[in-house]
C-alpha positions in Angstrom: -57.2 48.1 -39.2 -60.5 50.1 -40.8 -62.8 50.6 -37.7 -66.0 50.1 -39.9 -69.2 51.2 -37.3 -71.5 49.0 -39.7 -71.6 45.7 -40.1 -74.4 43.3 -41.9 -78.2 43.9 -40.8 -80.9 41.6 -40.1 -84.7 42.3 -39.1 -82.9 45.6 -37.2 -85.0 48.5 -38.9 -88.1 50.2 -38.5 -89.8 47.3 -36.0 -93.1 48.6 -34.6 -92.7 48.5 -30.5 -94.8 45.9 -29.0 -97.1 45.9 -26.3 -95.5 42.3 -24.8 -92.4 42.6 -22.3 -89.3 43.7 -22.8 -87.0 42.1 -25.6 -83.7 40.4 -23.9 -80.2 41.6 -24.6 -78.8 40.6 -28.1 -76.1 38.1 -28.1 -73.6 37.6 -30.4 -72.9 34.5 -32.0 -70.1 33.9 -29.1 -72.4 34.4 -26.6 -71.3 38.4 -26.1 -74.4 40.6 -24.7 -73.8 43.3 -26.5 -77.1 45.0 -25.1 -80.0 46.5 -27.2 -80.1 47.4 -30.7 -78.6 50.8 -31.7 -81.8 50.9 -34.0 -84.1 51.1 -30.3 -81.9 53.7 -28.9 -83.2 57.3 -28.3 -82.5 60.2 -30.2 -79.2 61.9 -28.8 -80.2 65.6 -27.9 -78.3 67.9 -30.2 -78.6 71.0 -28.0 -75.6 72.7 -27.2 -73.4 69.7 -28.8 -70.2 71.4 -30.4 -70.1 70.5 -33.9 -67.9 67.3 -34.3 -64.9 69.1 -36.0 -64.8 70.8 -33.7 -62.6 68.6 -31.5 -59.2 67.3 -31.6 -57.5 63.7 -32.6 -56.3 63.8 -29.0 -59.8 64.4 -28.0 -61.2 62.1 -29.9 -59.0 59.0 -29.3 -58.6 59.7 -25.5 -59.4 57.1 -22.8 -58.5 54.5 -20.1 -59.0 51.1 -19.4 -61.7 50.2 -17.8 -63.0 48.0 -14.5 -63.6 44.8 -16.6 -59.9 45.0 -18.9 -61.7 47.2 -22.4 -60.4 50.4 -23.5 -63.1 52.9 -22.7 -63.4 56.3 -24.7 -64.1 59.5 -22.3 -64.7 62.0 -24.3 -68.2 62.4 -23.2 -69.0 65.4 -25.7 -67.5 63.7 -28.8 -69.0 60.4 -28.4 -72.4 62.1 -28.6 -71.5 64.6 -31.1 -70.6 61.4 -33.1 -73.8 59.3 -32.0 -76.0 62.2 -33.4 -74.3 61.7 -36.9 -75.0 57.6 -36.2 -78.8 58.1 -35.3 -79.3 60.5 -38.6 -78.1 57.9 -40.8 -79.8 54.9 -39.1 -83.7 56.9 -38.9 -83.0 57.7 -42.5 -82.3 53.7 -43.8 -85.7 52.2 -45.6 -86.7 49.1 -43.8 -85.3 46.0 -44.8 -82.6 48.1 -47.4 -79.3 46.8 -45.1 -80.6 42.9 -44.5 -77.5 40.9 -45.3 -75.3 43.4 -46.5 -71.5 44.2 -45.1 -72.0 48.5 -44.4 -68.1 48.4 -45.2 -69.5 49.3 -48.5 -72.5 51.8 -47.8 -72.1 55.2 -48.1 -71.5 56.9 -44.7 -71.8 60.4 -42.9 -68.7 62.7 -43.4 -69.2 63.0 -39.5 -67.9 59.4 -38.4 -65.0 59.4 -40.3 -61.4 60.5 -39.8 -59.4 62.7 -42.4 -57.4 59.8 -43.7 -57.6 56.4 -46.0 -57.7 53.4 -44.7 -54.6 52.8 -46.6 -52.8 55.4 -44.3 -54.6 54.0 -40.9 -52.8 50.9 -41.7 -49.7 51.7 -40.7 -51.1 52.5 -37.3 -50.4 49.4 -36.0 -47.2 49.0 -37.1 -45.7 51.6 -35.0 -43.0 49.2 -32.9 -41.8 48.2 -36.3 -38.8 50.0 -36.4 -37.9 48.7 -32.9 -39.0 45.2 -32.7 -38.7 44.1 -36.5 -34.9 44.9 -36.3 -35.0 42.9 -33.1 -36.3 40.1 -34.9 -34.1 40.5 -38.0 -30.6 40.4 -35.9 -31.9 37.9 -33.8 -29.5 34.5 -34.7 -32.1 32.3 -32.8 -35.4 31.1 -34.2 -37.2 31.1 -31.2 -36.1 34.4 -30.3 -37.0 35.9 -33.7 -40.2 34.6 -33.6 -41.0 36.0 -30.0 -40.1 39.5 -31.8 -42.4 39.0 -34.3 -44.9 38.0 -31.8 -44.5 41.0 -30.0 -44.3 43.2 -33.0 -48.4 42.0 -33.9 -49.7 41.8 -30.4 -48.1 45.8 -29.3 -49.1 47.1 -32.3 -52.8 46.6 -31.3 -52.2 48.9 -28.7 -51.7 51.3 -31.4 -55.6 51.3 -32.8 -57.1 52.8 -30.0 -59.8 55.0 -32.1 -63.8 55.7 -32.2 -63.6 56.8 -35.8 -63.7 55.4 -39.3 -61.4 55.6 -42.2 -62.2 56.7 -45.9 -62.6 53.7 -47.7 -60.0 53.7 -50.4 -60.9 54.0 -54.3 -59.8 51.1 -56.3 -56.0 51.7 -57.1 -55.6 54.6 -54.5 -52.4 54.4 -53.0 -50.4 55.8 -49.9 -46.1 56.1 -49.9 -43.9 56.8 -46.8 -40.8 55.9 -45.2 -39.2 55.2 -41.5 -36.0 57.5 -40.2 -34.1 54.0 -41.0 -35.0 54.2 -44.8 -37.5 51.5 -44.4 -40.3 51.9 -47.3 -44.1 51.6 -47.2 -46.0 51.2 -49.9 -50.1 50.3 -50.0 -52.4 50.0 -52.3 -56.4 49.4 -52.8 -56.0 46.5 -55.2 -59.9 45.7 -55.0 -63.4 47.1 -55.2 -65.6 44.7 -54.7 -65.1 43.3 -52.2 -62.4 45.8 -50.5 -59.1 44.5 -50.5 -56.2 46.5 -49.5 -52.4 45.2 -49.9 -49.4 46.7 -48.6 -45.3 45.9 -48.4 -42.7 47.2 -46.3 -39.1 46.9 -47.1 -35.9 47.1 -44.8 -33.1 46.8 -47.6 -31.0 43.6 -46.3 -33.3 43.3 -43.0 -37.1 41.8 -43.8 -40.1 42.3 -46.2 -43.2 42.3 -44.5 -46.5 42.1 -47.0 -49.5 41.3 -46.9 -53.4 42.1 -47.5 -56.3 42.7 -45.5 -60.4 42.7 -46.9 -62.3 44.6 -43.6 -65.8 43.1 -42.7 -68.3 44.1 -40.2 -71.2 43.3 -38.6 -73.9 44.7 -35.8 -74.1 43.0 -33.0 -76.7 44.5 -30.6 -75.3 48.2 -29.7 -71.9 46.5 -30.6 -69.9 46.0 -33.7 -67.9 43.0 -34.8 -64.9 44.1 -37.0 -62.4 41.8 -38.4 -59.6 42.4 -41.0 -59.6 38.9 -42.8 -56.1 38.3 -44.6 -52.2 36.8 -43.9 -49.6 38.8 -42.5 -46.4 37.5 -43.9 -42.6 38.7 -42.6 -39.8 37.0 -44.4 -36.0 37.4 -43.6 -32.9 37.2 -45.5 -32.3 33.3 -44.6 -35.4 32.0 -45.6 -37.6 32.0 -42.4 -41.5 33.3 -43.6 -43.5 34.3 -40.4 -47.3 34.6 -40.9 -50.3 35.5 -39.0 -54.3 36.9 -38.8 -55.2 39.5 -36.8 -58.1 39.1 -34.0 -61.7 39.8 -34.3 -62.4 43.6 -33.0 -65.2 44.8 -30.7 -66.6 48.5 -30.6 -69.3 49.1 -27.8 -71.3 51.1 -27.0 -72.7 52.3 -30.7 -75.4 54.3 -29.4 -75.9 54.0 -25.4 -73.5 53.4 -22.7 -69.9 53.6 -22.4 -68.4 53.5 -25.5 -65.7 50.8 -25.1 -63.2 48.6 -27.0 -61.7 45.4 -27.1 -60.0 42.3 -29.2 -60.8 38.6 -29.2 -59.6 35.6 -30.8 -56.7 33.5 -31.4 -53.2 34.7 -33.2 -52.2 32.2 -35.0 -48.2 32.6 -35.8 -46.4 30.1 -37.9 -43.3 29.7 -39.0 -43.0 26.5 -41.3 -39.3 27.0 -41.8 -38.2 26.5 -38.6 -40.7 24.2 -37.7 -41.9 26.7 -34.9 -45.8 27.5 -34.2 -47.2 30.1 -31.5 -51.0 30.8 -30.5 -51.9 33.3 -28.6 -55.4 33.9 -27.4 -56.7 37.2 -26.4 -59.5 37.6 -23.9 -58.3 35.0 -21.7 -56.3 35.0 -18.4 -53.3 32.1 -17.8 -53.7 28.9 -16.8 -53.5 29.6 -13.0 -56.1 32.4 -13.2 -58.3 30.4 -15.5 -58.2 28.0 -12.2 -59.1 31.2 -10.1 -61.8 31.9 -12.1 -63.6 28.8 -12.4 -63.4 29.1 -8.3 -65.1 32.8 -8.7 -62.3 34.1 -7.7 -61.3 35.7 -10.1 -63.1 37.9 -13.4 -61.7 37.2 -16.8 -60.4 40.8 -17.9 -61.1 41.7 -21.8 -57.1 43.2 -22.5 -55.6 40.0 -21.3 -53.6 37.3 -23.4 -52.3 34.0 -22.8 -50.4 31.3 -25.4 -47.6 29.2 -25.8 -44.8 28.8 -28.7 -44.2 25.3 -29.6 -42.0 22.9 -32.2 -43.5 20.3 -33.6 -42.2 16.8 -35.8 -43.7 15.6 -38.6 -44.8 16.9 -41.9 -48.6 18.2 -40.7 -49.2 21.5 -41.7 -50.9 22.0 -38.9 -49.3 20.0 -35.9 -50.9 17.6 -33.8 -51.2 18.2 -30.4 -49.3 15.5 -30.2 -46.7 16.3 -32.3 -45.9 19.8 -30.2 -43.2 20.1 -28.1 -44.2 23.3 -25.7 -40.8 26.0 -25.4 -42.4 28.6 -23.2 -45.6 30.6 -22.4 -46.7 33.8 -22.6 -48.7 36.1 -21.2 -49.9 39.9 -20.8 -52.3 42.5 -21.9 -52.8 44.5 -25.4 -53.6 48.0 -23.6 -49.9 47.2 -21.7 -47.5 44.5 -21.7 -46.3 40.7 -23.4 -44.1 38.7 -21.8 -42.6 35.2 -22.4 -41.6 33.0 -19.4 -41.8 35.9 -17.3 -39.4 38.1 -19.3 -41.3 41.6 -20.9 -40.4 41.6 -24.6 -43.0 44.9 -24.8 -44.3 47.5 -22.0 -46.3 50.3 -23.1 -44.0 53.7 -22.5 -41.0 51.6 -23.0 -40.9 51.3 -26.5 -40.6 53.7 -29.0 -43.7 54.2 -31.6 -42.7 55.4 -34.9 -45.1 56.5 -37.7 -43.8 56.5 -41.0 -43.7 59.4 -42.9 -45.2 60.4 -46.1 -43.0 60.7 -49.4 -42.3 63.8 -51.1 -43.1 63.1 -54.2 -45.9 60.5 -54.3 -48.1 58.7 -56.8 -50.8 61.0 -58.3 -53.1 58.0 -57.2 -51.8 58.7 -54.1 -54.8 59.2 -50.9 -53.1 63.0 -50.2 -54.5 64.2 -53.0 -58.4 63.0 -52.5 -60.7 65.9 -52.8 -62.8 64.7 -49.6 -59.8 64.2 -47.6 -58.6 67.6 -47.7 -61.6 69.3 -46.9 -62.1 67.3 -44.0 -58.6 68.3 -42.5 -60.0 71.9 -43.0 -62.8 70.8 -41.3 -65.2 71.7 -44.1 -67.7 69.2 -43.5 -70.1 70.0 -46.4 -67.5 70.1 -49.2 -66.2 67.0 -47.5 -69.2 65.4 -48.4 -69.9 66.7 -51.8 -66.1 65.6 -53.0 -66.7 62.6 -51.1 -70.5 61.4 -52.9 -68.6 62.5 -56.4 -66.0 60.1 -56.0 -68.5 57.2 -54.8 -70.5 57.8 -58.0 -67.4 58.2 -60.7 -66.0 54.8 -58.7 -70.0 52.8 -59.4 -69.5 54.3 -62.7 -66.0 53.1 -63.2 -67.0 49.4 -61.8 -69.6 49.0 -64.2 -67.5 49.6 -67.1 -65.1 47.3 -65.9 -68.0 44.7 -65.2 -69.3 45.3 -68.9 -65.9 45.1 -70.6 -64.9 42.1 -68.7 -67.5 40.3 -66.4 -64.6 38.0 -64.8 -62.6 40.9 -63.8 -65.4 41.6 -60.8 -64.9 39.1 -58.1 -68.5 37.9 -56.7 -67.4 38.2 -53.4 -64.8 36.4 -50.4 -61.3 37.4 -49.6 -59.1 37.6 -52.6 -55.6 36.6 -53.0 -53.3 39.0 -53.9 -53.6 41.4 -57.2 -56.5 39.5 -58.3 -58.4 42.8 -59.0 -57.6 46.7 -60.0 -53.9 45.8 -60.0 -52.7 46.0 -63.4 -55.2 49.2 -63.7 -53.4 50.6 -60.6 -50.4 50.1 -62.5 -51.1 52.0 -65.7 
């Protein structure tokens, strides 16, 4: 989803250096050391830096996995091209100005972002669709169509592998596009305040798979916390409804050191029809190595996954441990593999990735067509960010006429459910 490089703020700007001994490492509310601030970092040295359009997607995105299981960026030349964009933003923040507030919504440098939507960057992750959605929609078995789906949410992660942000979408902006198979995608910002993006995509006679996502960020240290907060829903043509969440994110490395990245947190994937339930937590070995590692012998990698798909009896919502009846495990890692009893569903290289693509003829709200966008694919930077400060001003503008005509129509804040806000103004 968006990879936001802000996140809320608190006592992190302008603090005089003491004369007492060093601060210790910030931790995150998980107990993560995520190192120092970005805000005590030094000033990256600009000389001889190639300007940061200057490089390639390729270059950009490039990388391996690392010694302890992250993703790590090696672009050495980018990552401080892009850092000197961060640390020109961050010296020129009044104190106190960012203390409790989501940077989702603050106006960024043209220089950390990408030239396309969030609406577009969406579909990143969806790239095994074509493959492993039609898997799961000719699959006769429930438990089999629900280790597709599975698979489906946990590869596509392996599809986000990026340093840079996304536009944020203006409120009824949209994005169209199709698969080779016909398959449609449509998406839609259906929200200002707070963000809210929607999207459906349609296999004629196969699935629907919907759903909307509100992105929120937060500094943690020289780390950022990203999650996309919203239900992934898959339904298929004899009633079975699949949902799910997506992890919590982690970019490293903001400012100083290796600039790394990894997921944590549990999938959730439920599937009330059936009666069928799988979790799968991220950041954690198997049982056995679990064992190993309480032993020390073994480190706990950051790419790897373990879970288990269960039944369960009874009317609970949310099952009992009790009430579940485990049907297999699974285990494997989001930079490369998911398996279920020992049997690879996914192995990165052996599945095709398909990205949709765009229409023909699309929506004049459609994100093509944004001024800021297409001068950042020239790799104008300056006009980039002239169209882009015109389009956050009309969009303020815009919201307070909205807010004055109709006070209710401006949610005061949370995830919203779906078309709550901007939709029928999309429409027309």
């Amino acid at each position: 989803k968006e990879m936001s490089f802000f996140g809320s703020l608190k006592d992190k700007l302008s603090s005089p250096k003491q004369e007492s001994s060093p601060k210790p490492a910030a931790k995150d509310s998980d107990g993560g050391d995520d190192g120092e601030s970005i805000f005590e970092a030094p000033e990256p040295a600009a000389a001889g830096l190639p300007g940061i359009e200057e490089f390639t997607e390729e270059e950009k995105c490039q990388g391996e996995r690392d010694s302890k299981g992250a993703w790590k960026f090696t672009h050495e030349q980018y990552i401080a091209s892009q850092r000197r964009y961060i640390w020109q933003f961050v010296k020129g923040i009044p104190k106190n100005f960012l203390d409790g507030k989501d940077l989702v919504n603050i106006s960024l440098p043209v220089g950390m972002f990408e030239p396309r939507s969030f609406l577009e960057r969406l579909a990143d992750s969806w790239s095994y669709g074509p493959t492993l959605l039609n898997k799961a929609a000719d699959a006769q078995d429930p438990v089999e169509r629900l280790k597709w789906v599975v698979t489906f949410a946990f590869s596509g992660l392996s599809c986000t592998r990026s340093p840079q942000k996304p536009f944020n979408p203006i409120l009824g902006e949209t994005w169209q596009a199709s698969y080779p198979d016909g398959t449609a995608v449509f998406t839609e910002q259906s929200s200002h305040h707070p963000p809210v993006s929607h999207w459906m995509v349609i296999s004629e006679g196969k699935y629907k798979f919907s759903g909307y996502g509100q992105w929120s960020a937060n500094i943690r240290g020289n780390a950022v916390k990203g999650r996309q907060l919203g239900p992934s829903v898959i339904e298929f043509a004899d009633g079975t409804r699949i949902e799910w969440e997506l992890p919590s994110l982690y970019l490293r490395g903001i400012m100083i050191g290796d600039r790394t990245m990894d997921y944590e947190g549990t999938m959730i994937f439920k599937d009330a029809h059936n009666g069928l339930m799988c979790e799968l937590t991220l950041g954690a070995d198997g049982f056995a190595d679990s064992v190993m590692k309480f032993f020390g012998k073994k480190e706990n990698k950051a790419d790897t996954a373990a879970g288990a798909l269960f039944c369960w009896s009874g009317e609970d919502s949310v099952p009992k441990p009790a009430d579940r009846k485990v049907l297999c495990s699974l285990e494997g890692s989001w930079l490369e593999h998911l398996s279920f009893d020992g049997q690879d569903y996914w192995r990165l290289g052996e599945c095709e990735k398909v990205l949709p693509t765009p229409v023909a003829d699309p929506l004049p709200s459609d994100c093509r067509f944004r001024e800021d966008l297409i001068a950042l694919r020239e790799k104008n930077l300056e006009a980039a960010s002239e169209a882009k400060v015109k389009l956050e001003l009309q969009q303020r503008a815009d919201a307070a006429r909205r807010k004055a005509q109709d006070p209710t129509a401006v949610p005061a804040g949370g995830i919203m459910s779906p078309r709550d806000d901007g939709a029928a103004e999309a429409a027309a």
